[in-house]
Each structure stands twice: as structure tokens, then as C-alpha cells.
C-alpha positions in Angstrom: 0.0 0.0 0.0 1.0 3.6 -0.7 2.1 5.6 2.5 -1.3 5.8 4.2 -0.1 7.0 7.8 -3.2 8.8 9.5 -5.7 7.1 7.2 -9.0 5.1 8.9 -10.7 2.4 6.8 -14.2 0.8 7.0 -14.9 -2.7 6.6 -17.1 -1.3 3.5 -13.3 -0.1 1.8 -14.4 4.1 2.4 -11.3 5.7 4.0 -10.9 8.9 6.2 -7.7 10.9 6.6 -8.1 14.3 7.9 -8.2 17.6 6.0 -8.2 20.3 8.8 -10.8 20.2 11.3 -12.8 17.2 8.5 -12.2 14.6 7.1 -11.7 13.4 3.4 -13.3 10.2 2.2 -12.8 7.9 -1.0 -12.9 4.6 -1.4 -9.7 2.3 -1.1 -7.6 0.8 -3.9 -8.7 -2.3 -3.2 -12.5 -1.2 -3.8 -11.6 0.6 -7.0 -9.7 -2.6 -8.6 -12.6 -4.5 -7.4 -15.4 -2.0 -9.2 -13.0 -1.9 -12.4 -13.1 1.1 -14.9 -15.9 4.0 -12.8 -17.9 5.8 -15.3 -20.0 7.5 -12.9 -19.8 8.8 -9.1 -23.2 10.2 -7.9 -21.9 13.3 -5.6 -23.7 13.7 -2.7 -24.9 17.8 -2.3 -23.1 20.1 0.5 -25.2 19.8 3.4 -26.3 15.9 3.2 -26.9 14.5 6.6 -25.1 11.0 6.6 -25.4 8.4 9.0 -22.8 5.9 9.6 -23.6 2.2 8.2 -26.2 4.1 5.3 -25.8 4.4 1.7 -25.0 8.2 0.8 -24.0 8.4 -2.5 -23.2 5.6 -5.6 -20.4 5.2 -8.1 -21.1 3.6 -11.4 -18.3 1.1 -12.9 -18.2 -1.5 -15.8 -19.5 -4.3 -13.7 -22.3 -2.1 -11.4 -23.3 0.3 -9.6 -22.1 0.2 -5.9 -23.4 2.0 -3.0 -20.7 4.2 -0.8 -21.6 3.6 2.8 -20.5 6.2 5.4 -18.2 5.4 8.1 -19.3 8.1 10.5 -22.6 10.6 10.9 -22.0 14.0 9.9 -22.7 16.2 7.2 -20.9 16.4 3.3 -19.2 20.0 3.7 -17.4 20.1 0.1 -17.2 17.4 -2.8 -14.6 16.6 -5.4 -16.2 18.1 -8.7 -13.3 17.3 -10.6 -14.9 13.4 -10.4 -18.0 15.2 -12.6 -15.8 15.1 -15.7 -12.6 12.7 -14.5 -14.3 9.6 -12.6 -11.9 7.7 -13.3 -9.7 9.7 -11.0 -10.9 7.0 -8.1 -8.7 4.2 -10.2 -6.1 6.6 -11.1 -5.5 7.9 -8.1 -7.7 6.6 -4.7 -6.1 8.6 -2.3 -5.8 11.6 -3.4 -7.2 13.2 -6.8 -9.7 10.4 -6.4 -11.4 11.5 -3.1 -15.2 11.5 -2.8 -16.4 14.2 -0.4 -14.9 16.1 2.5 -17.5 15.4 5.6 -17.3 17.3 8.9 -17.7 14.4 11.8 -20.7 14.5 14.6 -18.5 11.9 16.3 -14.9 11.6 16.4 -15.0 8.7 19.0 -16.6 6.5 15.9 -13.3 7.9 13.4 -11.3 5.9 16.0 -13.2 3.0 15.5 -12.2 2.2 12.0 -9.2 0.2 11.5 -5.4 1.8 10.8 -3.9 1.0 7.4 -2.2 -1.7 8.7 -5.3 -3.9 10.0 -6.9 -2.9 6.7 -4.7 -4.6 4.5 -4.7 -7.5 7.1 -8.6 -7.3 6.8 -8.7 -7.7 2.8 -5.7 -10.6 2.9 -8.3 -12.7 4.5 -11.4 -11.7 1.9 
């Protein structure tokens, strides 16, 4: 794996890293090799409520359409609008051009929850 020191995963393959007083969430490049070539990413709008374990937003590949699940409650406070005319910027690049949405967290206690990089790649070893 690239260096991903200060990066939280989900079981789902959404990461968190933070990005000032948010956070910035894509998927991981395990999730984008398994989705193949995206076509599509359905943004969420600035100001969505999510709730952690729920469906916010979709990205559309060659194989299907895949639901992104949210790793925390908050609220979607910008999104990556370069993904309206590059999607495939979440295989290019997964951790950084290829970001989803920056969210601002209700709960911080539940960032601490997801797994470090390290436990994540042990996670996918055993799928």
C-alpha cells in the first residue's frame, strides 16, 4: 500500500484521513480494482446528513453500480467536482485526486473506531 499514515478504513473499503478540522473520504484501492473502470460517481450535495452504516451516494463502474456507505454521521461540507468530468480519478489515483467528499464528523469517537492501514490490508488478505 501507498504511505497511508493517518488514514481510517471501513470494513465497506471508504477511508478517512483528515483535512483540517474534517475529514476526506474515497474509497480504497482495493475497492476501486474490485469496481473496475468507474464511469460514474453520484456526488452527494453540501449539506447531506449521513449516518454511519447508510448508503449516501453511488459510483457507477463496468461491472455495477455500488453504493458508498458512510463510516461516520456527519454532514458532506465540500465534494470533489473534478470526479463530474474525471471519474476515473478514483482508479487513477484513490487517495488523493480520487477522493469522494470532505464530511465534517458529529463523532470523532466512531473515526477511532475504523481500522489503521495496517489492520486494513490485514482485513482484505483474508477476503
Amino acid at each position: 500500500m501507498a504511505n497511508l499514515a493517518g488514514y481510517k478504513f471501513a470494513k465497506e473499503h471508504e477511508w478517512l484521513v483528515t483535512a483540517g478540522e474534517d475529514y476526506r473520504l474515497g474509497i480504497s484501492d482495493y475497492a476501486q480494482k474490485e469496481l473496475g473502470d468507474v464511469v460514474y460517481v453520484d456526488l452527494p450535495q453540501v449539506g447531506k446528513q449521513i449516518k454511519r452504516g447508510e448508503s449516501f451516494m453511488t459510483v457507477e463502474s463496468v461491472k455495477a453500480v455500488s453504493d458508498i456507505f458512510a463510516p461516520v454521521d456527519g454532514v458532506v461540507v465540500a465534494v470533489n467536482t473534478a470526479l463530474s468530468a474525471q471519474p476515473e480519478l478514483v482508479n487513477k489515483d484513490p487517495y488523493e485526486g480520487g477522493w469522494v467528499v470532505i464530511i465534517k464528523a458529529a463523532d470523532i469517537g466512531q473515526v477511532s473506531e475504523m481500522m489503521e492501514a495496517s489492520a486494513y490490508e490485514d482485513y482484505i488478505a483474508g477476503l
